[in-house]
Residue, then its C-alpha position, 0 to 999 in steps of 0.5 A: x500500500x502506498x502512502x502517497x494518495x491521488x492529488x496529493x503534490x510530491x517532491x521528486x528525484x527524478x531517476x536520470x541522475x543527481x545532477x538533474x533538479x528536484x521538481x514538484x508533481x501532482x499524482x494522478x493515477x496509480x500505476x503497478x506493473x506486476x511481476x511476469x517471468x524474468x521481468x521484475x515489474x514496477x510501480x509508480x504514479x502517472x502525474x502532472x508538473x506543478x510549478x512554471x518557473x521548474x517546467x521552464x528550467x527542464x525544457x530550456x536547461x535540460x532540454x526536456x520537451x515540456x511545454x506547461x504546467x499540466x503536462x504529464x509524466x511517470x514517477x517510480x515511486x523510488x523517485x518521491x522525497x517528500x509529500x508537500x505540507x502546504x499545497x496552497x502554494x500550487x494552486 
């Protein structure tokens, strides 16, 4: 069971490296790909990217081709810091 819940707005780590800056997302929807023969499976959240000023920086200094708050993406659950406390920020 995952302690995280839909809509809740996480921090994350995403998986391309350290370098790589911690943004915000909204969870949406739960996502579990169970084990099948060799394949180990994963599990993780689909969600969306909350803040303009990190979605600016993924696209211009990563080049990562998000457009705007909104836009969709996977998170691993290995990926999730934190939950935010204070979501009033991100409304």
């Amino acid at each position: 069971m995952s302690k995280y819940k839909k809509n809740d707005i996480v921090l994350i780590q995403p998986s391309a490296g350290p370098a790589m800056p911690r943004i915000h997302v909204r969870l949406i929807e739960r996502v579990i790909v169970p084990k099948k023969g060799t394949w180990t499976g994963y599990s993780g959240w689909d969600a969306e990217l909350v803040c303009k000023h990190e979605v600016d920086l993924l696209r211009k200094e990563w080049s990562i081709p998000f457009e705007k708050v909104g836009d969709r993406t996977f998170v691993y659950d290995s990926e999730i810091i934190q939950r935010v406390k204070n979501k009033k920020n991100f409304r």
